[in-house]
C-alpha positions in Angstrom: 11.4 -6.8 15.9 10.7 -10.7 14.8 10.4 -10.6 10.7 6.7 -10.1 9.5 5.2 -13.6 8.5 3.5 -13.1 5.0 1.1 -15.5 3.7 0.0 -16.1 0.2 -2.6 -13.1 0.0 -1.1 -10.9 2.1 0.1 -7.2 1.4 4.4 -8.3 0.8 5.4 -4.4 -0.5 4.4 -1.3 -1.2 6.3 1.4 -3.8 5.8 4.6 -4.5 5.7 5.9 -9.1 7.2 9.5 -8.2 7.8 12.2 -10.8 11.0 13.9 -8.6 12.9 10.6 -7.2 15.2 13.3 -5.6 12.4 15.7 -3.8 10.6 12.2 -2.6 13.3 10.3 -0.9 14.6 13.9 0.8 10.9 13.8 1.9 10.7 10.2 3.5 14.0 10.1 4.7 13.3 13.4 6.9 9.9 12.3 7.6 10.4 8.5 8.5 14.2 8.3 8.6 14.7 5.8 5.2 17.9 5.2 3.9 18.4 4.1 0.5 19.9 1.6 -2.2 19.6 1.8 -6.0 19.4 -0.8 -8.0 21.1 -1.2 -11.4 20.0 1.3 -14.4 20.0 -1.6 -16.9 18.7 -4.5 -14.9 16.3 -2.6 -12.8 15.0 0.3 -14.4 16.7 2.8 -11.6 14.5 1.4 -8.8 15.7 2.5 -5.3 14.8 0.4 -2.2 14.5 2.2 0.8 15.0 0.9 4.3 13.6 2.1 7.6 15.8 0.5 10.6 18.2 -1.3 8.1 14.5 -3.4 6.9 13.5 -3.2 3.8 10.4 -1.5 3.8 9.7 0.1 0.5 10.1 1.1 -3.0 10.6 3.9 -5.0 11.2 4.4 -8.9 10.2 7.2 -11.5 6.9 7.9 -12.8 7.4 8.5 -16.9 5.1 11.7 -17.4 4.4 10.1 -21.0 1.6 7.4 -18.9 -0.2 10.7 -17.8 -0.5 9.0 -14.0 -0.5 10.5 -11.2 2.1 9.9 -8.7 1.0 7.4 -6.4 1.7 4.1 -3.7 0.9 0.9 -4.6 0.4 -2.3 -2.8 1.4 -5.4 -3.8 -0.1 -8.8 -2.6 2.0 -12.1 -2.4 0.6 -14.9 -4.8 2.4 -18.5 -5.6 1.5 -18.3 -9.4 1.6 -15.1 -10.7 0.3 -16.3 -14.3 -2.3 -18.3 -12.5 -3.3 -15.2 -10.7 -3.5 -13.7 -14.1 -6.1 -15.8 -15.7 -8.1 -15.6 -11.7 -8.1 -11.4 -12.1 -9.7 -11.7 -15.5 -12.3 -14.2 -14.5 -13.1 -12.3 -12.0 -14.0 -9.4 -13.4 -9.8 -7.7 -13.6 -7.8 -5.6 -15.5 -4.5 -6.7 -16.5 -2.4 -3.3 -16.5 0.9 -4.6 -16.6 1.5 -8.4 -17.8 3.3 -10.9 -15.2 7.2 -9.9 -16.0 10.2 -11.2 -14.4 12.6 -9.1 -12.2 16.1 -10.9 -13.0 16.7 -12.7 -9.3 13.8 -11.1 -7.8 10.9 -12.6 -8.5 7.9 -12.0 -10.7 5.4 -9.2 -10.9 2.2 -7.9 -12.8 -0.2 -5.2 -11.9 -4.3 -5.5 -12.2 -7.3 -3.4 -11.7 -9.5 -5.0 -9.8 -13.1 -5.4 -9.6 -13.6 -2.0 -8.5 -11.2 -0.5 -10.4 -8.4 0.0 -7.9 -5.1 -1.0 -8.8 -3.3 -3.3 -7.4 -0.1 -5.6 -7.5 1.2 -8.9 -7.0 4.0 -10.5 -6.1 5.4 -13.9 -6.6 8.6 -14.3 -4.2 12.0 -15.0 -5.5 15.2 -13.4 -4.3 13.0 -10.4 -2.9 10.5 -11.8 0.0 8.8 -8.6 0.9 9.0 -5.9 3.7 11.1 -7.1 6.5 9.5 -4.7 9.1 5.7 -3.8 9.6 4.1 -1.6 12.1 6.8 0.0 13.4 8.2 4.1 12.8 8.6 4.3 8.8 7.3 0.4 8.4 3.8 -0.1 6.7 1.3 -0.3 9.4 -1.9 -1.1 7.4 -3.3 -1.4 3.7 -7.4 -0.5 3.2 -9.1 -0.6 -0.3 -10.8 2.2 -0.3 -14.2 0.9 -3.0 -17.4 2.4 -4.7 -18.1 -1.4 -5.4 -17.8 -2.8 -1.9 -19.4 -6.2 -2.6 -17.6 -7.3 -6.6 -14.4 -6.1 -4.7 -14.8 -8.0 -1.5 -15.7 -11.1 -3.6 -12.7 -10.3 -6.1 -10.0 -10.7 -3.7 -11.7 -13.9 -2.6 -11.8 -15.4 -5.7 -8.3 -13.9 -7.2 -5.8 -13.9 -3.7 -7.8 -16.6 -2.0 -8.9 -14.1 1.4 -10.6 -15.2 3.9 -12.6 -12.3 4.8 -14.4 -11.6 7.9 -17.4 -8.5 8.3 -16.1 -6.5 10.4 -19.0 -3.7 10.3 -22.5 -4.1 8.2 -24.4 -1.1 8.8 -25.6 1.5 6.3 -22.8 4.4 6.9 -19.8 2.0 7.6 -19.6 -1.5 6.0 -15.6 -3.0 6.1 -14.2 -6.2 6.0 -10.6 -7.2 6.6 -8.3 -10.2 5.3 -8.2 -12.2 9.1 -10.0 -10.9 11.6 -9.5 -9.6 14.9 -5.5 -9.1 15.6 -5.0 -11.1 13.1 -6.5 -8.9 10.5 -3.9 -7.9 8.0 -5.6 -5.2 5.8 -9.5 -4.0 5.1 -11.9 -3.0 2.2 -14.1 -0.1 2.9 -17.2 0.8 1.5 -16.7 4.3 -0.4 -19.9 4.8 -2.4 -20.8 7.4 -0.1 -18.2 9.2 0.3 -15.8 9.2 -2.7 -15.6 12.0 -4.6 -16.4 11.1 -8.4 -12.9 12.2 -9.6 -11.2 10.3 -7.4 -11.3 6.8 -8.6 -11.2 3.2 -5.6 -7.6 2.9 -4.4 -5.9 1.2 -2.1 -4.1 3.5 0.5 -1.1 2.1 2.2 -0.7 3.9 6.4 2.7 4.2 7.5 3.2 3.9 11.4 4.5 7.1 13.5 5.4 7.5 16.8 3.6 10.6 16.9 0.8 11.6 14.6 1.0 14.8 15.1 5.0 15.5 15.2 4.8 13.6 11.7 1.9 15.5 10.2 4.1 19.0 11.5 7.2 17.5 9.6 5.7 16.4 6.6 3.6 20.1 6.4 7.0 21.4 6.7 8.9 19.6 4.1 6.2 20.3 1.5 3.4 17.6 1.9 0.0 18.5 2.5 -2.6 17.4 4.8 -6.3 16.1 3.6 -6.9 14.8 7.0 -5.1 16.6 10.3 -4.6 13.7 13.0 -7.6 12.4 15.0 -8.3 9.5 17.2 -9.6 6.4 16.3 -10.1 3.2 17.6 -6.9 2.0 16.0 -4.8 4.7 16.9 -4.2 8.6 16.0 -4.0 8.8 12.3 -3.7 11.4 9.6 -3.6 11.5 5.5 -1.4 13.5 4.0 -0.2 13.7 0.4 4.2 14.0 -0.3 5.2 17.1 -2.1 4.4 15.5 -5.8 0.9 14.4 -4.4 1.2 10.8 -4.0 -2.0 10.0 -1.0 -0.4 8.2 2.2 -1.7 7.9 5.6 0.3 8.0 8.9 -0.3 5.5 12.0 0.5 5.8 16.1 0.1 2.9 17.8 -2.7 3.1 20.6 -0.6 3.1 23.8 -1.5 -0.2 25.9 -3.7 1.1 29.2 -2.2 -0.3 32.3 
């Protein structure tokens, strides 16, 4: 498969803060096949890269239980000026959770809350240029911003990653809007004020694609995940959401098979 193209904006990674590094990489690597490289202890913090079809795919380091978070994916967007970006999250209505830092030959990253509330990243290329596989088994297939404040957070990533957004539903029970549109969409806020659960705070959940929904959602029950959401049929494909065995949320993908 041809390298993703990722524009200024778009979702460029996605890692996982996990409390059992061990348990969570013997999960995904039966579950989607990853493989894995380390980083250096003293430049990187530990921080394990994970690879699905020899692409870098993914992240993975340890959640310190001193934060008190929960385990937990996170996406990261790609911006050009990651202090810029800063000041445009603030002004808009941000958080700053963790302060633009560099990552020695990397590239430079910070972490916000956004409008909404939901965290989110952002990633300003260096050495590291994102995921090099999307869509595929094991590859991110989608990222959707799950929000109680559907219209702040629309205009947020407007304002602060420069989306252009189009409506992709408007109606009482389902209002969404993606960055692109069509097939050329490359990830979605949903309107959750109906349907959130109060303790759960808006997040961004990250789908990873399958070749079978339901195989995946066996495997993963198997391995010690859990499953929210058993696979159904959508529009978009079979999809399911399942959490890993430390509870970090993360939804699986099959492609809709092309009709003849």
């Amino acid at each position: 498969m041809p390298k993703p193209t990722i524009a200024p904006g778009d979702p460029c990674w996605v890692d996982l803060m996990t409390s059992d590094p061990e348990r969570s990489r013997q999960f995904y690597s039966s579950l989607f096949g990853w493989t894995y490289e380390a980083g250096d202890e003293e430049t990187y913090g530990g921080y394990v890269m994970t690879f699905a079809q020899g692409a870098p795919v993914a992240g993975m380091m340890r959640n310190d239980p001193s934060t008190g978070q929960p385990d937990a994916w996170t996406t990261y967007l790609r911006v050009e000026d990651i202090h810029g970006t800063e000041k445009a999250a603030l002004a808009a209505g941000g958080q700053v959770l963790m302060a633009p830092m560099e990552v020695p030959d990397q590239g430079h990253m910070a972490v916000f809350a956004d409008a909404g509330g939901a965290v989110i990243g952002a990633w300003q290329f260096g050495g590291h240029t994102g995921f090099q596989l999307t869509g595929e088994h094991g590859a991110p297939f989608w990222h959707e911003l799950h929000t109680r404040h559907y219209a702040p957070s629309v205009k947020f990533y407007q304002d602060v990653f420069g989306w252009n957004t189009s409506v992709m539903s408007d109606t009482e029970d389902f209002r969404y809007s993606t960055l692109g549109s069509g097939k050329e969409s490359r990830a979605g806020i949903m309107d959750a004020s109906f349907y959130l659960p109060e303790s759960v705070p808006s997040n961004w959940q990250i789908y990873f694609g399958v070749e079978d929904a339901d195989a995946a959602t066996t495997t993963a029950s198997s391995l010690g995940g859990t499953i929210i959401h058993p696979p159904e049929d959508t529009p978009f494909g079979r999809m399911a959401t399942l959490t890993d065995p430390t509870g970090a949320v993360f939804k699986i993908a099959q492609r809709l098979t092309p009709q003849p």
